[in-house]
C-alpha positions in Angstrom: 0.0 0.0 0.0 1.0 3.6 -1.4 2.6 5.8 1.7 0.5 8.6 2.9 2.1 11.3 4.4 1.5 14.9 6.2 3.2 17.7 6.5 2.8 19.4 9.8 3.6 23.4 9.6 3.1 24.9 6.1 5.4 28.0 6.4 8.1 27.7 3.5 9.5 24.8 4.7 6.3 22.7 4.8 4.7 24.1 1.9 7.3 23.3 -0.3 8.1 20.1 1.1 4.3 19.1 0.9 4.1 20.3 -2.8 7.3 18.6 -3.7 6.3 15.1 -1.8 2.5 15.4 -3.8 5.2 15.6 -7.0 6.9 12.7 -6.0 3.7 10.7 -6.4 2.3 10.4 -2.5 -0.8 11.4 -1.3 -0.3 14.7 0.9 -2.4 16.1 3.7 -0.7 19.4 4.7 -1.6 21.1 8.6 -1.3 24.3 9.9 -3.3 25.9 13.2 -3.7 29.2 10.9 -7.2 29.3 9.1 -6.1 32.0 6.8 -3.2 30.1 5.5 -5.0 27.0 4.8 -7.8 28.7 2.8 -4.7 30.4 0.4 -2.9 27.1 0.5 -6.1 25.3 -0.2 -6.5 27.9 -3.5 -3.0 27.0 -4.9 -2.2 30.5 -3.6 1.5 30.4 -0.7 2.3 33.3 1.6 5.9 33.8 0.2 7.5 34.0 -2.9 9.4 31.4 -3.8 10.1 30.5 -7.9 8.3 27.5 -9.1 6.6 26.8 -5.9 3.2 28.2 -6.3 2.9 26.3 -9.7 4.3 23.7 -8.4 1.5 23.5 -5.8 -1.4 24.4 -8.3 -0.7 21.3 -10.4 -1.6 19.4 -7.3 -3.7 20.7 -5.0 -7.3 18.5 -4.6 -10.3 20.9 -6.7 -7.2 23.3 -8.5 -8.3 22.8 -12.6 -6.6 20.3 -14.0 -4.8 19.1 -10.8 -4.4 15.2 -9.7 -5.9 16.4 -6.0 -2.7 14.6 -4.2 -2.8 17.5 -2.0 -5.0 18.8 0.4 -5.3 20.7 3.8 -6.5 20.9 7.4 -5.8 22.3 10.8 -7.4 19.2 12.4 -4.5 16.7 14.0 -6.8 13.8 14.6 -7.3 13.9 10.4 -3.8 14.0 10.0 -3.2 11.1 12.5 -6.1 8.9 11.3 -4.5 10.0 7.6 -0.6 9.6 7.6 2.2 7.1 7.9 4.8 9.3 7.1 4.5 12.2 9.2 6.7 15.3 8.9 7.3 17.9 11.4 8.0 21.4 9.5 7.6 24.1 11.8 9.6 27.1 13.0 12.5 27.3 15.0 13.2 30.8 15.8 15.5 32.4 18.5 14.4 33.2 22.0 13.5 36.4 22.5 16.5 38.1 24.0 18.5 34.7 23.8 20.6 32.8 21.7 18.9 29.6 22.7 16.6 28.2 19.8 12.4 28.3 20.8 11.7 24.9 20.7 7.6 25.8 22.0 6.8 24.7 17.9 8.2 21.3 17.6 7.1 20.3 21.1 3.5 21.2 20.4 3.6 19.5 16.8 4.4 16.2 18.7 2.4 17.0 22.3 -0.5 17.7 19.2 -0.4 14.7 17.0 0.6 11.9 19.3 -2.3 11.5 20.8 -3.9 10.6 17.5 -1.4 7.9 16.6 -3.1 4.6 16.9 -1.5 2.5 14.3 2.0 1.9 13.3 3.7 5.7 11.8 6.6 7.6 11.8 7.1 10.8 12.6 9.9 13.0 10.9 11.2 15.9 12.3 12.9 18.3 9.6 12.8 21.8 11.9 16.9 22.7 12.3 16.7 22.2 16.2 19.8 22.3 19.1 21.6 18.2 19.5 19.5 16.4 22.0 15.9 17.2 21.3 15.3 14.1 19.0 16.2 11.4 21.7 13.7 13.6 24.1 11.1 14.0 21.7 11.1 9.9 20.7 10.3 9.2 24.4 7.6 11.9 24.4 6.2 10.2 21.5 6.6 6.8 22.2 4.6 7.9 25.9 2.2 9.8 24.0 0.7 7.6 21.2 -1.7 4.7 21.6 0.5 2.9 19.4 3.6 3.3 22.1 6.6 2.1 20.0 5.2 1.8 17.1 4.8 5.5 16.6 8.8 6.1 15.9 10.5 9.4 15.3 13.3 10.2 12.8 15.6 13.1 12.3 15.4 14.1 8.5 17.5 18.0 8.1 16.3 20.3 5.4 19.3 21.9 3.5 16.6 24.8 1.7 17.8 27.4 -0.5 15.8 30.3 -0.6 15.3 30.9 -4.2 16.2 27.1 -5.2 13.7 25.5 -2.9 11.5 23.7 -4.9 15.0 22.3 -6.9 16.1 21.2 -3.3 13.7 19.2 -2.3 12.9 17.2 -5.7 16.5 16.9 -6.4 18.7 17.6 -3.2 22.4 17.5 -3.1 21.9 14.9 -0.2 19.8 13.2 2.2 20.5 13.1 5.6 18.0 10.9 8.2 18.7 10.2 12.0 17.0 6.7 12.3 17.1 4.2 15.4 15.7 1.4 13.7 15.7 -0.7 10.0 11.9 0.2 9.7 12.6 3.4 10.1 14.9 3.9 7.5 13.2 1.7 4.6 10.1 3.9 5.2 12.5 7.0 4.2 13.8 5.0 1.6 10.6 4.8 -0.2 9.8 8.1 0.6 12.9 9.7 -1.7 13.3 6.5 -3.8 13.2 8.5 -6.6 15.8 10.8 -5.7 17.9 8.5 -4.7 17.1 6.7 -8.0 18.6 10.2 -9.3 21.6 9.6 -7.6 20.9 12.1 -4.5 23.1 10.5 -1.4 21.2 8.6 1.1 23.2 9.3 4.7 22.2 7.2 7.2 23.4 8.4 11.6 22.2 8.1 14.5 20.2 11.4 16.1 22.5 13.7 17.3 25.0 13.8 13.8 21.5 14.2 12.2 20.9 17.1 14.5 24.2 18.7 14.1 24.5 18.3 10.4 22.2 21.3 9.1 23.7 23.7 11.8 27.0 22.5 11.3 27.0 23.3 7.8 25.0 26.8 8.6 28.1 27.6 10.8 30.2 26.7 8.4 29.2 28.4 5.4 28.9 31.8 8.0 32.2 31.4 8.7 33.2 31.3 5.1 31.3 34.7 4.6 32.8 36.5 7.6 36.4 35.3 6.4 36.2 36.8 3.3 34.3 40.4 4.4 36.7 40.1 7.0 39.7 40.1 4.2 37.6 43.2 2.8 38.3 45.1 6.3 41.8 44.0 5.0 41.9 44.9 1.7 40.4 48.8 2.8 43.2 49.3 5.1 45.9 47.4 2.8 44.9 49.4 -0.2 44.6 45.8 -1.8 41.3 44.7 -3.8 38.9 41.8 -2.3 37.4 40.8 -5.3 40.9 39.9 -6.8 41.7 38.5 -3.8 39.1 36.4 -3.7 39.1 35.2 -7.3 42.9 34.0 -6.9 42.0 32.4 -3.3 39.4 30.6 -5.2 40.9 28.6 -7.5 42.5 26.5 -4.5 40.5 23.4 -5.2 40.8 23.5 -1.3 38.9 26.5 -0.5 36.7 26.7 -3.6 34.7 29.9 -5.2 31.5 30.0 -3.7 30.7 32.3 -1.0 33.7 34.5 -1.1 31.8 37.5 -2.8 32.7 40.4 0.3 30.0 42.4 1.1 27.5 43.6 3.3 26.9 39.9 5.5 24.3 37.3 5.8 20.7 37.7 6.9 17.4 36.0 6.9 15.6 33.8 9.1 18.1 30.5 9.2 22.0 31.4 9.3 21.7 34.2 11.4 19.7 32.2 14.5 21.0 28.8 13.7 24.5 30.0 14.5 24.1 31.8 18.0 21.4 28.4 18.8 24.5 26.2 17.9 26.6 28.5 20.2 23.9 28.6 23.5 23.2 24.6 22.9 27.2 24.1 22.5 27.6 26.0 26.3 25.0 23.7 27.9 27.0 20.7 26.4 29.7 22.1 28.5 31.5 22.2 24.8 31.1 26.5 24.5 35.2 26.8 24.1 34.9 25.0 20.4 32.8 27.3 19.2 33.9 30.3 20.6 34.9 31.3 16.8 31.3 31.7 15.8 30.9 34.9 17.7 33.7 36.9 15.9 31.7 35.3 12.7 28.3 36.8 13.9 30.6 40.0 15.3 32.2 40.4 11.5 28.8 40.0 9.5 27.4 42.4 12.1 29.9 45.2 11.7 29.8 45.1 8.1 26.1 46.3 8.4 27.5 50.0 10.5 30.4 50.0 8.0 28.2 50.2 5.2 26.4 53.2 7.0 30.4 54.8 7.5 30.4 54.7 4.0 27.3 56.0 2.5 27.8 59.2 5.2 31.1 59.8 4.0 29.5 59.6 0.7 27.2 62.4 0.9 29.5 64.8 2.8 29.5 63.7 6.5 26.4 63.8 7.8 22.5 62.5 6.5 20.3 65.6 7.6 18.8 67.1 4.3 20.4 64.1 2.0 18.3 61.7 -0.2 19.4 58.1 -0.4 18.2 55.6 -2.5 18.2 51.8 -1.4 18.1 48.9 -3.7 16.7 45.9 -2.6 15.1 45.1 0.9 15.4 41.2 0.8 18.0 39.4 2.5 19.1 37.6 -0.6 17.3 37.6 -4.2 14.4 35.8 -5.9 13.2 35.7 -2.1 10.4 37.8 -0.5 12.1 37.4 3.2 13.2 40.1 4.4 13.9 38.6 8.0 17.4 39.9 9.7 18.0 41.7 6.1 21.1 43.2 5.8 19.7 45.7 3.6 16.8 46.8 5.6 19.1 47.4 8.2 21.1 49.4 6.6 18.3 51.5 5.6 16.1 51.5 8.7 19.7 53.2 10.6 20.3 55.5 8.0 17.0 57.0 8.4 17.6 57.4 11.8 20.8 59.3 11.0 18.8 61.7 9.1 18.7 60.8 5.7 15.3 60.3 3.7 15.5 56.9 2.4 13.6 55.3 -0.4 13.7 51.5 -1.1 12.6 49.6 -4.3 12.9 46.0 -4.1 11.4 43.1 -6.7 9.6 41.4 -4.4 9.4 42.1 -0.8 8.2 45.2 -0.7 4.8 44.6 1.3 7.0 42.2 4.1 9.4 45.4 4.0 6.9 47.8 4.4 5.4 45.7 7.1 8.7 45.6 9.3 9.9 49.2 8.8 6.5 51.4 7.7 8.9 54.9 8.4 10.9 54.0 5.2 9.4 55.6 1.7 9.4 53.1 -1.0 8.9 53.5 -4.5 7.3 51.2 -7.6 10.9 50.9 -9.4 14.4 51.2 -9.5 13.8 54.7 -11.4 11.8 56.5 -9.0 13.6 55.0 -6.0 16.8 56.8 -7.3 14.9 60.7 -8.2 16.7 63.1 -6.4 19.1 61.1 -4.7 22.3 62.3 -3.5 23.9 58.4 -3.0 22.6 54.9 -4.5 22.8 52.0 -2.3 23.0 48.6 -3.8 22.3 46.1 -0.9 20.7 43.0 -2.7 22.0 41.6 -5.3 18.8 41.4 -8.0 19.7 40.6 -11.4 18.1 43.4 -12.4 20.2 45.3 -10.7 22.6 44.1 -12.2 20.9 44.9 -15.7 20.3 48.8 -14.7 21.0 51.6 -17.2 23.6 53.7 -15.4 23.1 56.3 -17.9 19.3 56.1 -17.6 19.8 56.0 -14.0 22.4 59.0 -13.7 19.4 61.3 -15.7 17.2 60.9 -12.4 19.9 61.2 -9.1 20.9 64.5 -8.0 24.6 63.4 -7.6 26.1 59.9 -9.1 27.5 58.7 -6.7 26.4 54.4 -5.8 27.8 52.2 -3.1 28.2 48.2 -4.3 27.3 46.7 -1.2 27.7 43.4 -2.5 30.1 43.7 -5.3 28.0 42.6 -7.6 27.9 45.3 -10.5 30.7 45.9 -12.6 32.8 49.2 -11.9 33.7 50.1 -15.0 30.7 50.4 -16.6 29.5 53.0 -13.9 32.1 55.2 -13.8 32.2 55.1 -17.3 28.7 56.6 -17.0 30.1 59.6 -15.2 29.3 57.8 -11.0 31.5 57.6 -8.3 31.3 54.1 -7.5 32.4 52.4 -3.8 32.2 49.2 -2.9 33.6 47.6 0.2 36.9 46.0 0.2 38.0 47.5 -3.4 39.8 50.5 -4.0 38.5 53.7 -4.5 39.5 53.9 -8.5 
């Protein structure tokens, strides 16, 4: 008999998975506790931007026209127990409030929620990033919870999400990583990605706590990669030297690799950011805090590079903000996303207004979750009108069209060209050959 599985917390993370499993070929049941999500869900409609996903969801969803109907929604957990086998666990995990700690209040409901209404054989699969520990504590919650006792089993299974590339992700990841304590357990997840790992996707099989520490070990890692280079940049400005050269040539050392080593402005958004400082609190209570004391000079460099961003745009407009115009570009933490959580780019903005300046801010698509979060900013329908009058253009994310900008066009509508590359991203020449001052951190001057 076919798997059925449910998908417990439909925030990016579940309503991508739950789209992408109703792909695979399962029948899908997706929960959430929020009414107003699960009538838009229920619609083909999702809460975010993300490419692909809302078609993706469309083609599936039960009543949608021409849609098999291998997907459907409730906020009801005795449906969802009486319905599922596979049962996955996709809720948040943000910080505390005030803490590093992670808030674990999400994941414990899920299971405090559903376990009652587990009366037959299932497993339950948690894929929320949480701190090393909480999967052996959860299983014996579970197993004490459900009618069915042991036979209601609980799995670790990490997401490794892209925002931007989720919906590739999932239906084609890079690997799979599940924290299983029985045979059982890991057959069911076999079947359950069999045709990824027909694809040739990597099938890792641990115990719970590697499972646990895989998704924030990478998270730190990739953080640290960041700092290091922006870091370098801090460098490179004092040295007189050139980060983007820098890192090209560092680069081609199969050793370190290319990726990630574009300086800039830092990491936001709602994962790398928390899942970092989490990894540091949970690493204290382990009694193991001196191994990753390195993680707080990461957070410290991406941090600073936020204020030294603000340095420069002041300096760029004479000194001081009061009476000056500055034009932002972009408000999302990274592009083709609508998230705008822990943006670097908002930040930026939000404490230059505070300075003085008037700031306007155009961004693709997260405009209305910008707007939301900091309604004192002005924004503006386009790149154009975002930039009229403007004595200094900030480019903070790094939209392709962006990229694609006139500079000439552009230059017609600012009152001085001058733009700061906060993520070295466009290419110098071509501005300055189109009469702006262009800045970007790490590089020099001309």
């Amino acid at each position: 008999m076919a798997l059925k599985i449910t998908v417990i917390g439909t925030g990016y993370l579940g309503a991508t998975h739950a789209a992408a499993m109703a792909e695979l070929g399962f029948e899908v049941l997706g929960l959430d506790i929020v009414p107003e999500k699960i009538a838009m869900l229920s619609e083909g409609r999702v809460p975010m931007y993300e490419p692909g996903l809302e078609d993706l969801l469309k083609r599936h969803v039960a009543g949608a026209p021409g849609a098999t109907g291998r997907l459907r929604f409730t906020s009801s957990y005795e449906e969802a127990g009486q319905f599922g086998d596979v049962h996955f666990i996709c809720v948040n995990t943000p910080q505390k409030h005030g803490e590093y700690a992670c808030d674990m209040r999400y994941v414990d409901n899920a299971v405090e929620s559903l376990a009652p209404h587990l009366h037959r054989p299932a497993l339950v699969v948690g894929k929320s990033t949480v701190p090393v520990g909480s999967a052996d504590r959860l299983a014996a919650r579970l197993a004490e919870l459900a009618p069915a006792g042991a036979d209601a089993e609980l799995a670790w299974n990490p997401e490794f999400l892209r925002e931007g590339f989720a919906v590739e992700d999932t239906l084609h990841p890079d690997r799979i990583v599940v924290g299983v304590t029985s045979d059982r357990s890991e057959k069911v997840l076999r079947d359950v990605y069999a045709t990824p790992i027909a694809e040739g996707s990597p099938f890792v099989v641990t115990d719970f706590p590697t499972a646990e520490l895989v998704k924030t070990s990478a998270n730190s890692f990739l953080a640290t990669k960041i700092s290091f280079i922006n870091a370098m940049a801090e460098v490179c400005e004092a040295a007189g030297g050139d980060v983007v050269k820098l890192a090209e040539a560092i680069g081609y050392d199969e050793r370190i690799g290319k990726k990630f080593l574009r300086a800039g402005i830092g990491f936001g958004g709602g994962c790398l950011p928390k899942d970092i400082r989490a990894f540091m609190a949970r690493a204290g209570e382990l009694g193991a805090d001196q191994a990753l004391t390195f993680l707080r000079e990461v957070d410290s460099i991406n941090m600073r590079r936020r204020g030294h961003m603000v340095e420069l745009a002041r300096e760029a407009v004479g000194g001081g903000f009061l009476g000056k115009r500055v034009a932002v570009l972009g408000a999302t933490f990274k592009p083709d996303s609508d998230d705008v959580r822990d943006s670097p780019a908002l930040n930026v903005a939000g404490q230059i207004q505070l300075q003085g300046a008037q700031v306007t801010v155009f961004d693709p698509k997260g405009m209305d979750n910008a707007r939301a979060l900091f309604p004192t900013l002005a924004y503006a329908p386009s790149a154009l009108e975002a930039v009229r009058g403007a004595h200094a253009v900030l480019h903070l994310t790094e939209w392709r069209e962006f990229r694609e900008l006139d500079p000439v066009g552009l230059g017609e509508m600012v009152a001085e060209r001058r733009i700061l590359d906060g993520r070295n991203a466009l290419d110098p020449d071509y501005w300055r050959d189109a009469g702006w001052t262009y800045r970007a951190l790490g590089r020099p001057m001309a």
